[in-house]
Steps between C-alpha positions, in 0.01 A plus 500: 500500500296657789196728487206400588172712599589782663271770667684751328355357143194683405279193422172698649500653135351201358162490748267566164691278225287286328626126390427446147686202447765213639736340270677194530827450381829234558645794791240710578156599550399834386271681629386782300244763660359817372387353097803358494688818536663419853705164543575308882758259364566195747746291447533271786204445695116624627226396697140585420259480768062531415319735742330231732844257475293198340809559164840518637843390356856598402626570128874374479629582155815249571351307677130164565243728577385689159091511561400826455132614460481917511146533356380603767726800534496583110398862416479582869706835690720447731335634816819470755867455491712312857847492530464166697874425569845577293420207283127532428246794328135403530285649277132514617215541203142653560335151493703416812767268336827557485837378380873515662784545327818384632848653478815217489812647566691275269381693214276787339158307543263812428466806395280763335485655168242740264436353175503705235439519109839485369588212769603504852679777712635396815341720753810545750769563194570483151806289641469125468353355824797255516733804473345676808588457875240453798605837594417693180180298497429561871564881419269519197777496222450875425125492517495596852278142551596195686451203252111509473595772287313862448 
């Protein structure tokens, strides 16, 4: 399974989310945004970097390194969004910090969803995400959005 960050995904529509909190969990960590109402689920690896580089390090779910320390980014906006490569999204917040998230090919190892009331609603499809192929994601899956959603 192939995807990736592509500059056709609209991930400049998150420059103004908020991160409200980060979860911890056996296969991912959630990051929800927005009072909890918008969800960055990771499910592989990130790295979180502080604005003057004193706190780096890598999050691997599956893997030694499992530090993590967000504080400092808690209940900040997210003031810019870089497609660095194919394989890594680096979100930049207003303090200066920023995390990376990193796409494996092997499997699905992010994606996006809105959290709602009654539960969660995929943002790219009512359609199981297993069920759907890089191309439907790539093409929005009907929502006319790559997989950051709309």
């Amino acid at each position: 399974m192939v995807l990736g960050f592509q500059p056709e995904m609209d991930f400049q529509r998150l420059i103004g989310w908020k991160l409200s909190e980060v979860t911890v969990d056996k296969c991912h960590v959630m990051f929800f945004f927005n009072n909890n109402h918008d969800l960055l689920n990771v499910a592989d690896r990130f790295s979180y970097r502080s604005a003057d580089g004193s706190c780096c390090y890598t999050y691997e779910i599956y893997g030694e390194r499992q530090f993590l320390d967000v504080a400092a980014i808690l209940w900040t906006a997210i003031s810019d969004v870089e497609i660095v490569s194919r394989s890594e999204l680096k979100l930049v917040f207003e303090t200066g910090a920023s995390i990376s998230i990193f796409d494996n090919p092997r499997f699905r190892s992010w994606w996006f969803m809105p959290v709602t009331e009654n539960g969660r609603k995929l943002w790219i499809s009512d359609k199981d995400l297993d069920e759907l192929t890089d191309e439907e994601i790539a093409a929005g899956a009907g929502t006319g959005q790559g997989s950051a959603g709309s």
